[in-house]
C-alpha atoms as one frame of an Amber mdcrd trajectory, in Angstrom:
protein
 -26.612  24.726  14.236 -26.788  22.947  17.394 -23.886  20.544  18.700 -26.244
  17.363  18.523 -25.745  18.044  15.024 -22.610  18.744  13.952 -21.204  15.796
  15.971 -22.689  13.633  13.301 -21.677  15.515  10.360 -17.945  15.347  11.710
 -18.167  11.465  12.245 -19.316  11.387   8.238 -16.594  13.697   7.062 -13.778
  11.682   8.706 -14.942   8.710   7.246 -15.455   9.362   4.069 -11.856  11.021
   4.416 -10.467   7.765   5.509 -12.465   5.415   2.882 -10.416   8.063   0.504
  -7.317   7.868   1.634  -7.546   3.616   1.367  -9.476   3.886  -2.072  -6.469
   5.929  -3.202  -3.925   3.497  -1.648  -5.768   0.191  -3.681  -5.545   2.325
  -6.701  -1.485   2.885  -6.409  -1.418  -0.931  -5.418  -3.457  -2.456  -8.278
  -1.211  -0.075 -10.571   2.485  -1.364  -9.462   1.282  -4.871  -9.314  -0.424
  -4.594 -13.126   2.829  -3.098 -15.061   5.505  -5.040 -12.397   4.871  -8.222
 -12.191   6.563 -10.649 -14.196   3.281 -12.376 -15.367   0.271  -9.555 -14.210
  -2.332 -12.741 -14.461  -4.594 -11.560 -11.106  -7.702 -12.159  -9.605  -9.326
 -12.839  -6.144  -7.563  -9.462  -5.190  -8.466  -8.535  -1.779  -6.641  -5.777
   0.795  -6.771  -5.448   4.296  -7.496  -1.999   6.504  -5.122   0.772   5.391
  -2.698   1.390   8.491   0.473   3.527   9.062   3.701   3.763  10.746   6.762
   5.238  11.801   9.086   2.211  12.374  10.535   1.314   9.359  14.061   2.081
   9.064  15.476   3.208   5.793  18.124   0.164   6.000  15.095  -2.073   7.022
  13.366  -0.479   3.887  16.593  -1.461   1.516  16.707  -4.924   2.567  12.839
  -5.616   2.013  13.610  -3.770  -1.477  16.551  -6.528  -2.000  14.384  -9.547
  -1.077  11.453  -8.609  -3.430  14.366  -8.443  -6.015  16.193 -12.110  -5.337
  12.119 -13.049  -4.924  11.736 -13.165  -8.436   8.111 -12.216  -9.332   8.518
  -8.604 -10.035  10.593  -7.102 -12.853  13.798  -6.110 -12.001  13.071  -2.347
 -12.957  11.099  -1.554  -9.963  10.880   1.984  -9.107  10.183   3.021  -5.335
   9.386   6.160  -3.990  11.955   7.847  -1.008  10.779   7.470   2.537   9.199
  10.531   3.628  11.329  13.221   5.749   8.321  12.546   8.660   8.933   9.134
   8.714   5.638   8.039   8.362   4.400   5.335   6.033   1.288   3.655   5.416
   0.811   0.486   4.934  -1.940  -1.898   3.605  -1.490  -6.039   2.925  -2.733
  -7.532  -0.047  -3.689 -10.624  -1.205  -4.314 -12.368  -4.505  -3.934 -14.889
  -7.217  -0.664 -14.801  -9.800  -1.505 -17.678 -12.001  -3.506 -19.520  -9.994
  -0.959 -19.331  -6.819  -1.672 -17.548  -4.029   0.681 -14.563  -2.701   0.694
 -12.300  -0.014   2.400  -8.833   0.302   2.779  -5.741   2.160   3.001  -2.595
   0.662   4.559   0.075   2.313   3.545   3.630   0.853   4.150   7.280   0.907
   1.896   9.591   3.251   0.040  10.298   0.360  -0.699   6.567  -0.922   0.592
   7.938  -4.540   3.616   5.897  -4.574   5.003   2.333  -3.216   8.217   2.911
  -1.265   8.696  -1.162  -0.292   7.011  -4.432  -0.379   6.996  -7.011   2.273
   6.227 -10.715   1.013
């Protein structure tokens, strides 16, 4: 195969890698928020680009897990995930309707987008 080609088929393959990895992140997200919430009334759901990053400290990432607890619309049985030995997290905001109110969070994940690690109102 000639180059002209390939380049193209390389462009395709990292995208659909990367429409993956954020189909796989709304997944996790949609899960947590449908068994934590208090009241799991949604709609109008909508997420922003998945992101990552490696500047969240774990004692950054234990006081955003104690102000979604004194926050009040999750259950108090959350489980989170350990921050990964690399550091890295991704990241994706979401936004949506509890009960007809509007709310806004973060949601920091694992490498892997499997599990929610913290959540940033």
């Amino acid at each position: 195969m000639k180059l002209r080609h390939i380049i193209p088929f390389l462009f395709a393959a990292l995208l659909l890698t990367g429409c993956g990895e954020e189909h796989k992140a709304k997944k996790t997200v949609k899960a947590f928020l449908q068994e934590n919430l208090k009241t799991a009334a949604l709609s109008e759901i909508s997420f922003s680009k998945l992101d990552s990053t490696y500047y969240i400290s774990d004692s950054l990432i234990l006081q955003l897990r104690q102000q979604t607890d004194e926050a009040g619309c999750f259950k108090k049985s959350l489980r989170y995930a350990d921050k990964d030995a690399t550091g890295k997290l991704n990241f994706i905001e979401v936004r949506y309707k509890n009960e007809g109110k509007p709310q806004t969070h973060t949601f920091y994940l694992t490498p892997e987008n499997e599990q929610v690690v913290a959540i940033k109102r």
